[in-house]
C-alpha positions as CSV (number, residue, x, y, z in Angstrom):
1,X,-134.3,64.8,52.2
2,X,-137.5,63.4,52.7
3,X,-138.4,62.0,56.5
4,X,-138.8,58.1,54.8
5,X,-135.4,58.5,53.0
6,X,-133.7,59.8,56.6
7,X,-136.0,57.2,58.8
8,X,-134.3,54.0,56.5
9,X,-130.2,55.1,57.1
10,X,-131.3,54.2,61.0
11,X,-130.0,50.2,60.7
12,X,-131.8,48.1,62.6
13,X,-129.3,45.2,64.4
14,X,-131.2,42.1,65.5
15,X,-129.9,40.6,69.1
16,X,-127.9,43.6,70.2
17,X,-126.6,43.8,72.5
18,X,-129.1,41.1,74.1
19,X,-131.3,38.4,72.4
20,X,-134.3,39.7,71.7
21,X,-133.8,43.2,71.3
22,X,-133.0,45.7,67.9
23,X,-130.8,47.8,68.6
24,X,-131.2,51.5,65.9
25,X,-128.0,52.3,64.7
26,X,-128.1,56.1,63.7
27,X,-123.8,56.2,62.4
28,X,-125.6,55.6,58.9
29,X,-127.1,59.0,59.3
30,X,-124.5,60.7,60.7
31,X,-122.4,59.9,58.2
32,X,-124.3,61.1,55.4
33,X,-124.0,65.4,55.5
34,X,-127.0,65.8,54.1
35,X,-129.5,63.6,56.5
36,X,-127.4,64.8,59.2
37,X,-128.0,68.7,58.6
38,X,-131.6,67.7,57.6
39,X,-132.2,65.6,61.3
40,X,-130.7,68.7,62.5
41,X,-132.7,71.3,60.9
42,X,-135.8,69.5,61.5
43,X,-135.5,69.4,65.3
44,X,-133.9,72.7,65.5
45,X,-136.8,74.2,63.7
46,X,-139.3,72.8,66.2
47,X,-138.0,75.4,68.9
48,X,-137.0,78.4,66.8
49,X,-139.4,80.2,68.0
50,X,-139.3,78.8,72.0
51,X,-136.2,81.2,73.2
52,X,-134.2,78.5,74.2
53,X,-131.6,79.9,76.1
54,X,-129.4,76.3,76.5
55,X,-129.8,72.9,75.3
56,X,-128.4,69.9,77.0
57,X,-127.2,67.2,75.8
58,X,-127.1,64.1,77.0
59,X,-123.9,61.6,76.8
60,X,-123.1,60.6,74.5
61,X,-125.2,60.4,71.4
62,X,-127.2,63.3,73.2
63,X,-123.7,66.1,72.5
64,X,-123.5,64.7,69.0
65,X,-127.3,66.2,68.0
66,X,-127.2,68.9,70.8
67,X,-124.4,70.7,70.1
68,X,-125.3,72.1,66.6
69,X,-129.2,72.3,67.8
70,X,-127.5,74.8,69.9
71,X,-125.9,76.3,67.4
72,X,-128.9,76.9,65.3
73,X,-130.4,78.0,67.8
74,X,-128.2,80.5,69.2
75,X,-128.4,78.9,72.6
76,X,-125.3,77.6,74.7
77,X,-124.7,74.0,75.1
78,X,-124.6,72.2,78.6
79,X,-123.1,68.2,78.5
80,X,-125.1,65.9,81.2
81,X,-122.3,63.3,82.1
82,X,-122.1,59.7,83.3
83,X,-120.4,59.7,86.8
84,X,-117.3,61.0,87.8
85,X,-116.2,62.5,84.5
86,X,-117.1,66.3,84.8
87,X,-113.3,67.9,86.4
88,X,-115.5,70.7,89.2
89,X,-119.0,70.5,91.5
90,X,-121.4,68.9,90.1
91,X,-125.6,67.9,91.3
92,X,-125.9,64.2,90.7
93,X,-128.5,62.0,89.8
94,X,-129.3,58.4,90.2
95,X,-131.7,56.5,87.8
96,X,-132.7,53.1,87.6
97,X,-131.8,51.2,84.2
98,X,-133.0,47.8,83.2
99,X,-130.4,46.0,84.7
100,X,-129.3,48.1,87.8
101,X,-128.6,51.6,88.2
102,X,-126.6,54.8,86.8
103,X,-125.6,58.2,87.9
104,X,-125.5,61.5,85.5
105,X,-124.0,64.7,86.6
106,X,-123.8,68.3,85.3
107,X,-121.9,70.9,86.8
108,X,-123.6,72.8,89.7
109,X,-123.3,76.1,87.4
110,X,-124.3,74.9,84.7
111,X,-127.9,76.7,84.7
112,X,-128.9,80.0,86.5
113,X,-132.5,80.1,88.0
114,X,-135.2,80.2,85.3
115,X,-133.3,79.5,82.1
116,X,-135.3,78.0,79.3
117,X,-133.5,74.7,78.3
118,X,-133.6,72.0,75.8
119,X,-132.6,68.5,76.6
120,X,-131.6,66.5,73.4
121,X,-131.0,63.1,73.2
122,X,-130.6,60.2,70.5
123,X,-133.3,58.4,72.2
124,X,-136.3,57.7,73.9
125,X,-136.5,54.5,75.6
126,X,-137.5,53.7,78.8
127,X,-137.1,57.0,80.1
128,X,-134.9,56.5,83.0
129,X,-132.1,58.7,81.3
130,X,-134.8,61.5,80.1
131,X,-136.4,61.8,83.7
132,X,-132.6,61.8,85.4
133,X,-131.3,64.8,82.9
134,X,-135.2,66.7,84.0
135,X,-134.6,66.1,87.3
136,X,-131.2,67.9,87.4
137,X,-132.1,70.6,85.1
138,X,-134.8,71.1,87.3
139,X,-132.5,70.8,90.4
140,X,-130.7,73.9,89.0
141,X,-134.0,76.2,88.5
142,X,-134.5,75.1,84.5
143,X,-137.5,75.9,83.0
144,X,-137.7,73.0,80.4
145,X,-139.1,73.8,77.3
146,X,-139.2,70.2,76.0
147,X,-137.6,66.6,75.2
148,X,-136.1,66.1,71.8
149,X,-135.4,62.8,70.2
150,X,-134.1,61.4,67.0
151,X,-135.9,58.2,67.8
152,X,-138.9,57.1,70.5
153,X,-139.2,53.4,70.7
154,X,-143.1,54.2,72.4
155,X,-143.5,50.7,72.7
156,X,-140.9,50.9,76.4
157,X,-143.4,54.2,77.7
158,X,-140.5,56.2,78.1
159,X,-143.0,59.1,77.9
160,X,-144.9,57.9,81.4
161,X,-141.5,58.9,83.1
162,X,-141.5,62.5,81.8
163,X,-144.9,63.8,83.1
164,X,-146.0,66.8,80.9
165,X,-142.5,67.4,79.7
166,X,-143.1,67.8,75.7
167,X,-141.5,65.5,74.2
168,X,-140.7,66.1,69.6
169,X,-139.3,62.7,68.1
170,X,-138.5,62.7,64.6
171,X,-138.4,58.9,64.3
172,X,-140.9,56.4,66.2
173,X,-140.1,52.2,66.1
């Protein structure tokens, strides 16, 4: 499938889940097996060659796209949590959000000194998510190899948050 034909099963929902912003519905996508393997293939295929030894992924959205990025890969998979839902030690991080703040947590074993990782999310926003997951990958020893998104909304600079972390979207709004 063509990028246009895979950019227009991303509904857009007026006034969700505020007034005044669009939310980008990607279950379109993932329901459809072949512009879900595509989306898949397209960002796996960025890194192929990058010897990515784990990719994270983000809750919750982030596991659905990371988990068979590792896959093609051959890389292991590592979930970043909200709060309080990973069951042994865990490095936690707090991050500012629009209306207050968050914590996200991965298990303190997750990475060993120096491995080259992948964070994967669904998307890039304002980048307080992004930064958070960098930060504890970094915490750990990662080396992060880059950012990838289905979707960068580049109009809320989430990329000003991540410094020089490389960042591959296949979709900008």
């Amino acid at each position: 499938m063509d990028i246009e034909a895979l950019k227009n099963l991303i509904r857009a929902i007026p006034d969700y889940p505020t007034v005044g912003v669009t939310f980008r519905d990607i279950t379109p996508l993932l329901s459809h097996p072949k512009a879900f393997t595509s989306c898949i293939d397209l960002l796996a295929e960025r890194f192929i060659d990058q010897k990515i030894d784990l990719v994270i992924g983000v809750e919750a959205r982030g596991f659905i796209l990371g988990a068979p990025i590792a896959v093609a890969l051959g890389a292991g998979f590592i979930p970043v949590r909200k709060a309080g839902k990973l069951p042994w030690a865990v490095v936690r991080e707090e991050y500012d959000l629009e209306y207050g703040s968050d914590k996200l947590e991965i298990h303190r074993d997750a990475i060993q000194p120096r491995q080259r990782v992948l964070i994967v999310d669904d998307v890039l926003a304002t980048g307080g998510t992004a930064a958070a997951t960098c930060r504890l990958a970094s915490a750990l020893g990662a080396e992060i190899v880059a950012l990838a998104v289905l979707i960068e909304l580049p109009f809320l600079a989430g990329r000003l948050k991540l410094g020089a972390t490389p960042i591959e979207a296949l979709f900008s709004f």
